[in-house]
Backbone as CSV, one residue per row, in Angstrom:
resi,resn,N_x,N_y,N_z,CA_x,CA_y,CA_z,C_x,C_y,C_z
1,UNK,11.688,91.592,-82.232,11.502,92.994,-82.569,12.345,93.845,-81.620
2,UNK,13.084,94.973,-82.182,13.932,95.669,-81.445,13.225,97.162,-80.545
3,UNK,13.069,97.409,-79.590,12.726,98.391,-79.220,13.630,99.615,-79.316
4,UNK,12.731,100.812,-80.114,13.080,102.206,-80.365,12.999,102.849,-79.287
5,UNK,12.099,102.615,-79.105,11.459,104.119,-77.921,12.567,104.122,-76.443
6,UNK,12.572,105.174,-76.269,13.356,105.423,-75.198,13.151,105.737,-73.886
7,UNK,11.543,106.104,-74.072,10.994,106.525,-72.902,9.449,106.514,-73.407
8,UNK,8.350,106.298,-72.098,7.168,105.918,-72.174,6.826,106.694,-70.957
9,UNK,5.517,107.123,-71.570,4.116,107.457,-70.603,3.171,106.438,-70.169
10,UNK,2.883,106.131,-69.411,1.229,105.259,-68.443,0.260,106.279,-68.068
11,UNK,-0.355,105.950,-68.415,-1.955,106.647,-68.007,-2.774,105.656,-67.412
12,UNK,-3.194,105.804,-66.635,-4.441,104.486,-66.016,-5.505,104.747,-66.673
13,UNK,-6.556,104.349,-67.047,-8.075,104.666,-67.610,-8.498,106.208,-67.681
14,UNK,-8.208,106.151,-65.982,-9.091,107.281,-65.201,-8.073,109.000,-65.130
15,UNK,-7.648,108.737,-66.399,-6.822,110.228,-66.546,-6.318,110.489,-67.683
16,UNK,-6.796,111.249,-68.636,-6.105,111.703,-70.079,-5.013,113.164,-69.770
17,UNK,-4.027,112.554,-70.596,-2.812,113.545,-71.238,-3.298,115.108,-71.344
18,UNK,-2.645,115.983,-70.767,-3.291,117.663,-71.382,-2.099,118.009,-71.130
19,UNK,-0.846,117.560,-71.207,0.546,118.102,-71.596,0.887,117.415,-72.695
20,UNK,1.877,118.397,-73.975,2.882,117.886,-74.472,4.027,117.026,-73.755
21,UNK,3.861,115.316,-74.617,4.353,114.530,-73.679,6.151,115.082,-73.573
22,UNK,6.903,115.592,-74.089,8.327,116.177,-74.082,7.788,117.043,-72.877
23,UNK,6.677,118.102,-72.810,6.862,118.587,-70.900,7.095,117.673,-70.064
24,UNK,6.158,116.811,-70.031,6.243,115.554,-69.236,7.540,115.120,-68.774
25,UNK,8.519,114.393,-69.907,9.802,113.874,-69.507,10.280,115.211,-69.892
26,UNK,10.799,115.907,-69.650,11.314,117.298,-69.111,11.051,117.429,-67.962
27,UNK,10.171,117.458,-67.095,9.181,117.773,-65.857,9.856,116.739,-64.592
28,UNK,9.217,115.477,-65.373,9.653,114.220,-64.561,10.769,113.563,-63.775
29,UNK,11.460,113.793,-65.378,12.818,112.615,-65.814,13.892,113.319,-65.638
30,UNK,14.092,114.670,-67.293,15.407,115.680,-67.375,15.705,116.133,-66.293
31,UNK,14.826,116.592,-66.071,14.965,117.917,-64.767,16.448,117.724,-63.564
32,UNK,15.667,116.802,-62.677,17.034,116.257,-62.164,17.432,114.920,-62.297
33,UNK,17.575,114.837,-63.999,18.259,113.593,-63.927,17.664,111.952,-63.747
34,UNK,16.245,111.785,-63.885,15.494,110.987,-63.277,15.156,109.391,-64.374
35,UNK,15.308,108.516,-64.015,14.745,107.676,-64.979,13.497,107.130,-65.039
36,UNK,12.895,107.648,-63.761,11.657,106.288,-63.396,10.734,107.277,-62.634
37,UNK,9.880,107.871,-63.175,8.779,108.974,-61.895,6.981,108.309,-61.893
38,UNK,7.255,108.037,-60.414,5.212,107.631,-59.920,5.195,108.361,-58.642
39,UNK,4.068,108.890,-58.879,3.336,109.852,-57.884,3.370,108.918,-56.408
40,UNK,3.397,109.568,-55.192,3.199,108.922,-53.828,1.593,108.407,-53.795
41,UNK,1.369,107.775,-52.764,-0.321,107.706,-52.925,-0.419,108.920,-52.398
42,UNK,-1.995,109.674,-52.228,-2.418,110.648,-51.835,-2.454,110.630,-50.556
43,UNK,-2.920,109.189,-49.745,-3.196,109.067,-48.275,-2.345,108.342,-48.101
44,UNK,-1.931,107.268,-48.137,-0.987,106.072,-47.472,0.560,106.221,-47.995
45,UNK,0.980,105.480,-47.023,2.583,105.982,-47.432,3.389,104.902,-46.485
46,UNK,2.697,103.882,-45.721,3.629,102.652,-45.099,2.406,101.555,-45.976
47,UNK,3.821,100.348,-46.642,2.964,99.465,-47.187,1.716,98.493,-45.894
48,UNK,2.315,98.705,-44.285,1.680,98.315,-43.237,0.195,98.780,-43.685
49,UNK,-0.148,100.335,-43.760,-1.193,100.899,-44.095,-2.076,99.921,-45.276
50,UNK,-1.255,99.999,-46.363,-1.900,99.869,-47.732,-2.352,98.142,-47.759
51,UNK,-1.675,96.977,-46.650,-2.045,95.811,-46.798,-3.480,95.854,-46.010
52,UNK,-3.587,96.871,-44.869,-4.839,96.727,-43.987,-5.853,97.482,-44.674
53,UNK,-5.591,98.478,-45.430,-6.876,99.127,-46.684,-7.415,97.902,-47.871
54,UNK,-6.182,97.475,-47.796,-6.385,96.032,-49.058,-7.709,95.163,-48.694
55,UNK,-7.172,94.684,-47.233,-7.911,94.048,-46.462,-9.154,93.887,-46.846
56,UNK,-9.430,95.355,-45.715,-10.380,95.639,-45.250,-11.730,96.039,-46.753
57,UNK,-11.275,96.236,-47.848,-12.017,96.349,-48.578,-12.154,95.353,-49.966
58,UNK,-11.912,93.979,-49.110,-11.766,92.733,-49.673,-11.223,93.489,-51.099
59,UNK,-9.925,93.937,-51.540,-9.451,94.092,-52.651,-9.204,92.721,-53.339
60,UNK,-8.608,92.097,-52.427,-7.825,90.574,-53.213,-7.676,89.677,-51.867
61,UNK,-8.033,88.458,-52.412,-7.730,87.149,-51.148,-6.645,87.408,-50.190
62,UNK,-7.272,87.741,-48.656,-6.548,88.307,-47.605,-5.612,86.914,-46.887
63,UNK,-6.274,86.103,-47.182,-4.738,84.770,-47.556,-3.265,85.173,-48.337
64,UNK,-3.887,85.508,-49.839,-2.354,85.465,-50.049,-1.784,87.277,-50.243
65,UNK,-3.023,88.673,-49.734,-2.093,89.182,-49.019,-1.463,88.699,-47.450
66,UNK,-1.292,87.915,-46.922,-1.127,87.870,-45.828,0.475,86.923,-46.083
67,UNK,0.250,86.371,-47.029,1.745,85.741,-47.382,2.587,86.505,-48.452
68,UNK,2.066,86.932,-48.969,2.776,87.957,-49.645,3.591,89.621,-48.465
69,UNK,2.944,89.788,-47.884,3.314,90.781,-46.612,4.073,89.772,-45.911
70,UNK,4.155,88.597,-45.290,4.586,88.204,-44.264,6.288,87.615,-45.168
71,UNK,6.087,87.922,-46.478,7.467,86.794,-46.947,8.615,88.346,-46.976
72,UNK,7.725,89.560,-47.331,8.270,90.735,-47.645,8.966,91.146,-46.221
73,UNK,8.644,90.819,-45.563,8.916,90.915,-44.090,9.986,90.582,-43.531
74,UNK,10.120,89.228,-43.677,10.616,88.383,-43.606,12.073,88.440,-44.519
75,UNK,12.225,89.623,-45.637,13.302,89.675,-46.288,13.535,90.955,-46.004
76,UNK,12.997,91.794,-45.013,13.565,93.254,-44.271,12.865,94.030,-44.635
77,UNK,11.217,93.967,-44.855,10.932,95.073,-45.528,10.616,95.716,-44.147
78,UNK,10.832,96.942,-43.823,10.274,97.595,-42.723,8.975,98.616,-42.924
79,UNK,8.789,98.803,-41.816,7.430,100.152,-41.489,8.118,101.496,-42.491
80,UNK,7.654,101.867,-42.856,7.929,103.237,-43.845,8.093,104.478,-42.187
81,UNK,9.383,104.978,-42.344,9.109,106.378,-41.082,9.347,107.513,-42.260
82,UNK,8.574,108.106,-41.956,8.573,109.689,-42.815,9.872,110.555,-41.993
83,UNK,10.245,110.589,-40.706,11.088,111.231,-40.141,12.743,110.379,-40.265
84,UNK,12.784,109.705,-40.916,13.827,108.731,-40.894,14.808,109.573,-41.993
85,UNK,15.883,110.105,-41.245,16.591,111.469,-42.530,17.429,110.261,-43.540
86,UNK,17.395,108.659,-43.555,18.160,107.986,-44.086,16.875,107.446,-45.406
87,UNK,16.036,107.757,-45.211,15.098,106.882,-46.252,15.139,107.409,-47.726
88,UNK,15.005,106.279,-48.532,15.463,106.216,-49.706,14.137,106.836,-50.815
89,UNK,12.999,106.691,-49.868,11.813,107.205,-50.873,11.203,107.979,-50.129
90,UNK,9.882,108.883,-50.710,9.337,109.498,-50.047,7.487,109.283,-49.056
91,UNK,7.898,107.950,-49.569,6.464,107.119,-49.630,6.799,105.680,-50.420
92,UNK,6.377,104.481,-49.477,6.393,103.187,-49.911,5.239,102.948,-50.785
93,UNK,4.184,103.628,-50.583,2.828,103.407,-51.304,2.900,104.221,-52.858
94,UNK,2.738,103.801,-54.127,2.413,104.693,-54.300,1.101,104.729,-55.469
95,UNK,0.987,105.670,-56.202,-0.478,106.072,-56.870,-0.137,105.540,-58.393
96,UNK,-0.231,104.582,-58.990,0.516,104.234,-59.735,-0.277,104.328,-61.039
97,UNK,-0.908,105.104,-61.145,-1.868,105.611,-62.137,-1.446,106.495,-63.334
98,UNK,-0.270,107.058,-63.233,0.673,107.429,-63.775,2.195,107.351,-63.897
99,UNK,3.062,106.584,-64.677,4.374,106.490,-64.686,4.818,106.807,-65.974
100,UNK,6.470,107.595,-65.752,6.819,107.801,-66.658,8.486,107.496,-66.798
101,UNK,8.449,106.719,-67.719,10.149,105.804,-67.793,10.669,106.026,-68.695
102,UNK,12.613,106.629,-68.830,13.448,106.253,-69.138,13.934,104.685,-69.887
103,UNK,13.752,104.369,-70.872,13.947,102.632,-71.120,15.574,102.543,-71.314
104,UNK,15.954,102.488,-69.358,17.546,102.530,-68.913,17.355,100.988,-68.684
105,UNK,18.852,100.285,-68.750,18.235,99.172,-67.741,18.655,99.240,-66.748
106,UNK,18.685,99.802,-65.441,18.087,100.139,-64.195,16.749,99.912,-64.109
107,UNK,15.820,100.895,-64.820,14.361,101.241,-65.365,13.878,99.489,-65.695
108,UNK,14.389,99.240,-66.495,13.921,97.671,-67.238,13.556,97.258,-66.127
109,UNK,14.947,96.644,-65.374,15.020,95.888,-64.632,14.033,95.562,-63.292
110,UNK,14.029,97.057,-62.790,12.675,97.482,-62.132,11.595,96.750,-62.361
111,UNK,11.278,97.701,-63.944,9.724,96.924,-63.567,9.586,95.573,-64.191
112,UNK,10.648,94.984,-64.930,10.231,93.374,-64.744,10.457,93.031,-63.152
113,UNK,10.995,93.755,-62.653,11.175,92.888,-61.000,9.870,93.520,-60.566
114,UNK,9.244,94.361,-60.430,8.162,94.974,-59.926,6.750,93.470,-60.665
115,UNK,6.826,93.704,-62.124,5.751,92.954,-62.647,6.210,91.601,-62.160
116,UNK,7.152,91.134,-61.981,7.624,89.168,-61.583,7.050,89.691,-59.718
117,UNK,6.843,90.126,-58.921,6.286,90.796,-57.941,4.543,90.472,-57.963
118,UNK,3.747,91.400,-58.730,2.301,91.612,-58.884,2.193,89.781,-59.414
119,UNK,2.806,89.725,-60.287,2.505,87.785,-61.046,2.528,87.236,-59.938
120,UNK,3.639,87.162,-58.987,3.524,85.879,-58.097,2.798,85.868,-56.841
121,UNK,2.242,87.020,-56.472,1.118,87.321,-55.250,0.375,87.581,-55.585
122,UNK,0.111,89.075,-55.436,-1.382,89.749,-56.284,-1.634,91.154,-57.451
123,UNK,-2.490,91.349,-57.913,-2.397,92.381,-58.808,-2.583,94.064,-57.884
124,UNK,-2.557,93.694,-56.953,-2.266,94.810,-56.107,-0.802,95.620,-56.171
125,UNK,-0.395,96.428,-56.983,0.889,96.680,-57.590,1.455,98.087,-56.146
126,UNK,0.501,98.139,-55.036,1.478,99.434,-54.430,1.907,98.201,-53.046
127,UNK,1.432,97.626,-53.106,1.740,96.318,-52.142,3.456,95.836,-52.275
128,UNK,3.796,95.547,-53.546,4.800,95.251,-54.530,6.364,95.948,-54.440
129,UNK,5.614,97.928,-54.604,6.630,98.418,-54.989,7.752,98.956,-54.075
130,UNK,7.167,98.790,-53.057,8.585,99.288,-51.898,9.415,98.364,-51.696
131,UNK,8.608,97.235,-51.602,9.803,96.018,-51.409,10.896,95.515,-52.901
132,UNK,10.494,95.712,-53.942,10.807,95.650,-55.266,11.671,96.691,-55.499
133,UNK,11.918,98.473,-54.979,12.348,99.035,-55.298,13.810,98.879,-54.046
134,UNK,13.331,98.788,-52.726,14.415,98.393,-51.894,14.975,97.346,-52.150
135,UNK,14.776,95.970,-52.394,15.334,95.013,-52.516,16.158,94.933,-54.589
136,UNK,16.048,96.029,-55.139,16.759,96.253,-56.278,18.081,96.907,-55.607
137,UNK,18.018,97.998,-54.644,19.245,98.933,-54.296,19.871,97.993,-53.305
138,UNK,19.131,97.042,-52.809,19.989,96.230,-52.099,21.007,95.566,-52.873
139,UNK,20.528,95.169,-53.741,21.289,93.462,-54.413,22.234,94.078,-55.596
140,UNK,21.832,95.593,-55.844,22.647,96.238,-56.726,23.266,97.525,-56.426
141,UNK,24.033,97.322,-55.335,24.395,98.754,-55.061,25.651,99.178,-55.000
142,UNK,26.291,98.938,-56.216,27.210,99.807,-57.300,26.340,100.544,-58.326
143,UNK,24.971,99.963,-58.561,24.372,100.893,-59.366,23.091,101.804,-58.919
144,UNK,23.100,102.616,-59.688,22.432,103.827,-59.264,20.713,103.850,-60.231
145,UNK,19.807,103.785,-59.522,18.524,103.889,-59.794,17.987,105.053,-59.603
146,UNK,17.653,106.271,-60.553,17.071,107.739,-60.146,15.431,107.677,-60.551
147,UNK,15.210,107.342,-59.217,13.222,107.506,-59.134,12.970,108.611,-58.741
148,UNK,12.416,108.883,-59.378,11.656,110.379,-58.965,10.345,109.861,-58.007
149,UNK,9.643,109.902,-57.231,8.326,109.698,-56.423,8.231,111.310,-56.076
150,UNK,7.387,111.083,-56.863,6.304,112.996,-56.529,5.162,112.589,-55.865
151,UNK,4.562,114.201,-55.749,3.298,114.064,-55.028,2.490,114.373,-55.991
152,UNK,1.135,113.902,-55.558,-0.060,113.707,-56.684,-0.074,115.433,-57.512
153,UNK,-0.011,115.845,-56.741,-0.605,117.621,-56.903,0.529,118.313,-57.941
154,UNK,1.315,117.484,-58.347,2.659,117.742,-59.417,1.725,117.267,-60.665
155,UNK,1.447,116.340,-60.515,0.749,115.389,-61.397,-0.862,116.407,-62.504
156,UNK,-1.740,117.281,-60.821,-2.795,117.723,-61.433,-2.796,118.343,-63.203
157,UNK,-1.507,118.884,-62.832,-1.729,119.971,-64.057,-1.417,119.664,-65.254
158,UNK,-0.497,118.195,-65.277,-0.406,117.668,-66.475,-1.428,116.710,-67.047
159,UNK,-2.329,115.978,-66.098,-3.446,115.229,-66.762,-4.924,115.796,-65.702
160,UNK,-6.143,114.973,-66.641,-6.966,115.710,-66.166,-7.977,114.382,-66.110
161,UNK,-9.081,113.767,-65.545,-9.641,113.004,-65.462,-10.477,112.944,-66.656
162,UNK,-10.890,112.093,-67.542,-11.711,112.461,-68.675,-13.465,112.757,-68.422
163,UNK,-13.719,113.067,-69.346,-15.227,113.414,-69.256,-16.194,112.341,-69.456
């Protein structure tokens, strides 16, 4: 089967649509140019943070986060610095409760590398995405990937938690 669509909305459970989805990719994507937009988390923003929240609230077997962090490591993932004027995102963590994609393949490629990521460790997907999104601009960098990473509070006014 051939895919039409050109671009897609995600909603997680815990948030219904109250924009026309064309605001949306207008908002997101057009605006400047963007193929790929997910909100930052609200609190965390070094995946260091988000493996010890994992942890600590037995999310998923702290075994194989602990090999999953230690292999990411181990292939350069560093500490997230917010003051670092060279960094490529605005937050390693992010809120992934909402995404909205361009179907570029840049975009593709992503999130099968993001989902071949969550498959082979854990379903913990903000664990995943810094190292998945750095290690894409690494291995491909003649090409150009435009992520948008916003902050949640961009997000309020287009969806709303349901009733």
């Amino acid at each position: 089967m051939y895919n039409i669509f050109r671009y897609s909305v995600w909603l997680d459970s815990k948030l219904r649509l109250q924009s026309d989805p064309l605001l949306i990719l207008e908002y997101f994507l057009w605006r400047k140019g963007n193929e790929y937009a997910i909100s930052n988390h609200y609190d965390r923003h070094c995946v260091w943070e988000e493996v010890a929240r994992n942890k600590k609230l037995n999310k998923f077997n702290h075994t194989i986060i602990d090999q999953q962090f230690a292999f990411y490591q181990a292939d350069g993932l560093k500490k997230f610095n917010a003051s670092d004027p060279s960094k490529l995102l605005p937050s390693y963590v992010p809120e992934g409760s909402f995404i909205v994609r361009a179907h570029t393949p840049m975009s593709n490629l992503f999130s099968c590398l993001w989902f071949n990521e969550v498959n082979r460790f854990t379903p913990r997907d903000q664990l995943s995405f810094a190292y998945t999104y750095l290690k894409l601009r690494r291995t491909n960098p003649g090409k150009q990937f435009h992520l948008n990473m916003f902050k949640v509070q961009d997000l309020i006014q287009m969806t709303s938690k349901p009733n």
